[in-house]
C-alpha positions as CSV (number, residue, x, y, z in Angstrom):
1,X,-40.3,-51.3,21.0
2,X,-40.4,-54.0,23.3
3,X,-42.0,-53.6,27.2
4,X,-39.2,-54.0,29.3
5,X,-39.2,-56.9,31.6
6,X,-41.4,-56.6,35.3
7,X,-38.6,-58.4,36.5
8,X,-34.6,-58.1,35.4
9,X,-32.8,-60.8,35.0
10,X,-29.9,-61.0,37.5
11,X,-27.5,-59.9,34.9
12,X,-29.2,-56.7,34.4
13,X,-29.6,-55.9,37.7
14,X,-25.9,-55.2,38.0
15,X,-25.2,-52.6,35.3
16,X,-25.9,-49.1,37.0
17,X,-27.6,-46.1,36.3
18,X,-26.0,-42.3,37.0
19,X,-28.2,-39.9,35.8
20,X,-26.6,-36.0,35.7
21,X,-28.3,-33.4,36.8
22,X,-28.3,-29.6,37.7
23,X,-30.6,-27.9,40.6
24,X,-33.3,-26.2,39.4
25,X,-32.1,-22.8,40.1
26,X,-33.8,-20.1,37.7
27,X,-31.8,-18.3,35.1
28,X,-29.1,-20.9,35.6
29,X,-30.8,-24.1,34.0
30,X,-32.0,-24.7,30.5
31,X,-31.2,-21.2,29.5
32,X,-31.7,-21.4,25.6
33,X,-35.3,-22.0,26.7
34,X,-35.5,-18.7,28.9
35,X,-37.4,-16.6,26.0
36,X,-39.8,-19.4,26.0
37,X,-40.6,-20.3,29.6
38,X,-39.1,-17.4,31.6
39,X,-36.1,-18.1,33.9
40,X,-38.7,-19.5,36.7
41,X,-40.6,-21.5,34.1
42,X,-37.5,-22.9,32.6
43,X,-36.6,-23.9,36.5
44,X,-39.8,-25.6,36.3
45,X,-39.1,-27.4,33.7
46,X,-35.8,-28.5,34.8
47,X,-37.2,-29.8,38.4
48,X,-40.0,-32.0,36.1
49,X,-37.7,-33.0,33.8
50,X,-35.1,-34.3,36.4
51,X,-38.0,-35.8,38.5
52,X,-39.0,-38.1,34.9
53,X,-35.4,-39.0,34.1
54,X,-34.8,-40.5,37.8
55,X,-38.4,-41.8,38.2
56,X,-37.8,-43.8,34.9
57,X,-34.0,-45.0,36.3
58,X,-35.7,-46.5,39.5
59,X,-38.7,-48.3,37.5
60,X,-36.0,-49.7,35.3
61,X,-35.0,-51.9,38.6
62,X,-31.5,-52.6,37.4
63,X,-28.6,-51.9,39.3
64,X,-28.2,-49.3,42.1
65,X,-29.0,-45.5,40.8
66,X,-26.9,-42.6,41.6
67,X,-27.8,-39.3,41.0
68,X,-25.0,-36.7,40.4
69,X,-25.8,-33.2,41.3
70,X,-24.4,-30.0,40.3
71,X,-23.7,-27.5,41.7
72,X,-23.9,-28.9,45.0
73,X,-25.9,-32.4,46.5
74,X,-27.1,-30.6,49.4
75,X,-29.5,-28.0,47.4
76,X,-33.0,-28.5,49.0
77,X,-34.0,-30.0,45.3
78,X,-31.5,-32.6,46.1
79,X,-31.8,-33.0,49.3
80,X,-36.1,-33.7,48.9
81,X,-35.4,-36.5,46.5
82,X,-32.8,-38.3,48.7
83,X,-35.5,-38.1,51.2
84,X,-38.6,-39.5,49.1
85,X,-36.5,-42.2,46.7
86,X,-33.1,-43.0,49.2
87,X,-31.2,-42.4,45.8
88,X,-27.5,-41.5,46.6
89,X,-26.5,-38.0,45.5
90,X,-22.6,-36.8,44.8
91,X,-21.6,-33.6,43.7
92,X,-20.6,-33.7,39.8
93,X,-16.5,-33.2,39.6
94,X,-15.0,-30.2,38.3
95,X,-14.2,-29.5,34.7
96,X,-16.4,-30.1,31.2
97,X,-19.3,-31.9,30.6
98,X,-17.0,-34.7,29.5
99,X,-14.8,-34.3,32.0
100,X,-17.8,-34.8,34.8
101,X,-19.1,-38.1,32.7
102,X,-15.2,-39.8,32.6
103,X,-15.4,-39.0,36.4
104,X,-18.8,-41.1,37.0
105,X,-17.7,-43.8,34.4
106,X,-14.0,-44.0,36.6
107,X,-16.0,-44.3,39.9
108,X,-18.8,-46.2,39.1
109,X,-17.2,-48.7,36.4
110,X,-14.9,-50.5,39.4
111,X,-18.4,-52.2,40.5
112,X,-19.4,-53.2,36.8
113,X,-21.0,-51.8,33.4
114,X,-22.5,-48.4,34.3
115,X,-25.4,-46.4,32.2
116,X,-25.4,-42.9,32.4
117,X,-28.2,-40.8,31.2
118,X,-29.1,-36.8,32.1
119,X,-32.7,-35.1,32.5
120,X,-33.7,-33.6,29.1
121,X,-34.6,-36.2,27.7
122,X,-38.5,-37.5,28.5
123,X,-38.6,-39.6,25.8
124,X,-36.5,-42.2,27.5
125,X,-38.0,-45.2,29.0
126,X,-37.3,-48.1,31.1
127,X,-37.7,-50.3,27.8
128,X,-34.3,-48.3,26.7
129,X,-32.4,-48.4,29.5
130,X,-33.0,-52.3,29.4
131,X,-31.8,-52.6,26.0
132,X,-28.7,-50.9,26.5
133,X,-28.0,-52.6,29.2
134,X,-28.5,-55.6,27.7
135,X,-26.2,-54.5,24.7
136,X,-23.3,-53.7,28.1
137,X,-24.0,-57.4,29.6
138,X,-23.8,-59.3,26.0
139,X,-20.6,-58.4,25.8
140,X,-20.2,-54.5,23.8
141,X,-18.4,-51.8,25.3
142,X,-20.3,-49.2,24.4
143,X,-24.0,-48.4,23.9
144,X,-25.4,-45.4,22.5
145,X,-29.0,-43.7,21.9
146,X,-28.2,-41.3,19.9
147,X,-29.7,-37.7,20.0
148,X,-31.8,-35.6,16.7
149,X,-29.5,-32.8,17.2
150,X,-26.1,-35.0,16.5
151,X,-25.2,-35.5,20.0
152,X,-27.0,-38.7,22.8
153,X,-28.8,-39.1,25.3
154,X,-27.7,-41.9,26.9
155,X,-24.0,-43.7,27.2
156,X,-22.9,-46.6,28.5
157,X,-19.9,-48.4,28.9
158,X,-18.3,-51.8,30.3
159,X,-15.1,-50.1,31.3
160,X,-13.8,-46.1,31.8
161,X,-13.2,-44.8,28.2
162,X,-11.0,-41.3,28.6
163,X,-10.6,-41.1,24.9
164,X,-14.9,-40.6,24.2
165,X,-15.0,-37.3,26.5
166,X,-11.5,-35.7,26.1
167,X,-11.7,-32.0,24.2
168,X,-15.4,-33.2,22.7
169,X,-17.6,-30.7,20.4
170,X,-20.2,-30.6,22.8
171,X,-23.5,-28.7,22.5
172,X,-22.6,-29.5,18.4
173,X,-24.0,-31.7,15.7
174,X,-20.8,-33.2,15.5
175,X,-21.0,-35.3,19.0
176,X,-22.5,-38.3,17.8
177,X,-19.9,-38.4,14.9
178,X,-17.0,-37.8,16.6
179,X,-17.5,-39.8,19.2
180,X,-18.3,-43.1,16.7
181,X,-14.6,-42.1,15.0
182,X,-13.0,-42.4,18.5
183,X,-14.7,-45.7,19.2
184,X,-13.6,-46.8,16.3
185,X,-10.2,-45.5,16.8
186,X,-9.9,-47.4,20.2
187,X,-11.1,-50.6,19.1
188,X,-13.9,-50.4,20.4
189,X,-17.4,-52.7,19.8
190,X,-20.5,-50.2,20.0
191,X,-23.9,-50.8,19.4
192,X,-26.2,-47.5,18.6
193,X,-30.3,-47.8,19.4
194,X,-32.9,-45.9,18.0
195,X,-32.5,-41.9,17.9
196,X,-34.3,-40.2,20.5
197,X,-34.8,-36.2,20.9
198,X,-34.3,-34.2,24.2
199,X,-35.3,-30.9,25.3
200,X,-33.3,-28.5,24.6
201,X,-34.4,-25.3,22.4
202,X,-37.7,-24.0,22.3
203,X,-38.8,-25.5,18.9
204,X,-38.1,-28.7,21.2
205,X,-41.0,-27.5,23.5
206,X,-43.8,-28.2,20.4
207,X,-42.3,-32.3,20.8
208,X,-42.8,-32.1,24.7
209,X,-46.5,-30.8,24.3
210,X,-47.6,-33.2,21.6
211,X,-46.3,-35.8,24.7
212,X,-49.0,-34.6,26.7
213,X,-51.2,-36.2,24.5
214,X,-50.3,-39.1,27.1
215,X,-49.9,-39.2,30.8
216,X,-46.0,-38.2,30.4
217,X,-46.6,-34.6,31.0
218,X,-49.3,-35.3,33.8
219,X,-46.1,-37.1,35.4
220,X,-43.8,-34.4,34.6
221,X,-45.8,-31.4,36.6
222,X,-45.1,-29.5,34.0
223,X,-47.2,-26.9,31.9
224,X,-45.8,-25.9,28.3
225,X,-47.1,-22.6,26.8
């Protein structure tokens, strides 16, 4: 893949970036990988993991970067990252998962295309998020990297688009596929990148340790058994 750019072009630097994510409280985050990690190791995880995903949104210098927090912005987690990038936190709305990303999408869309990404996946690089927003500024309405286990990790959109997160199969294999059928249904010009994988079961733990082969897992903080 190509090396994204040391310097956006000005047209890039106005799609936005929310990145979802949950505090790091133990036995509340990642839970599937609880018999793996333990509930404080899992917690551990999480904090890395959320760390990577909004380091690589603010070396992606695009537009501004939001961070949406759940289950509150003011959890010390939170609040220590406000204080060391000047990222804006808001509390995630009420409701579904999809429910929470047509609430960003409504919001943030008013001030142009809008990229929104969450923390499990440390695969994800500034190069991606410049090709899909690329992909929003050529003119599609949607851009997706899709996900190995069916669903994405990362959407982005030129305008709100209800209809993608309404009653969704999510946590399924059928995401990805549903939510193409829906595009399609609405009309809608889409443009789908490579697939990437996210972090999310403990078989996904042998993909994060073979990433330590590089300084990814040095950056995450993170130690996988």
């Amino acid at each position: 893949m190509a090396t994204a750019p040391d310097n956006p072009d000005n047209a890039l630097r106005g799609v936005q970036i929310a990145v979802l994510a949950k505090a790091p409280i133990a036995g509340l985050v990642k839970t599937r990988l609880i018999p793996a990690l333990g509930a404080r190791g899992a917690a551990r995880l999480q904090r890395a993991l959320t760390r990577g995903a909004l380091r690589c949104a603010l070396e992606a210098q695009l537009g501004p970067v939001t961070l949406w927090c759940a289950p509150r912005a003011d959890h010390g987690f939170f609040r220590a990252l406000r204080r060391t990038t000047g990222v804006r936190c808001l509390v995630q709305s009420s409701g579904d998962l999809g429910q929470r990303m047509h609430t960003a999408f409504r919001l943030h869309c008013l001030d142009g295309p809008v990229l929104l990404i969450g923390t499990d996946c440390p695969a994800l690089r500034p190069a991606h998020l410049h090709a899909a927003a690329r992909a929003l500024v050529d003119g599609d309405d949607a851009v997706f990297y899709p996900a190995d286990d069916g669903g994405y990790v990362l959407v982005g959109l030129r305008r709100p688009q209800p209809a993608l997160f309404s009653a969704m199969p999510w946590s399924t294999p059928e995401v990805m596929s549903v939510t193409r059928a829906r595009a399609r249904a609405a009309g809608l010009r889409w443009r789908e990148m490579e697939r990437l994988w996210d972090v999310d079961r403990p078989a996904d733990l042998v993909r994060l340790q073979t990433l330590s082969a590089g300084d990814d897992m040095q950056r995450l903080q993170v130690t996988v058994p």
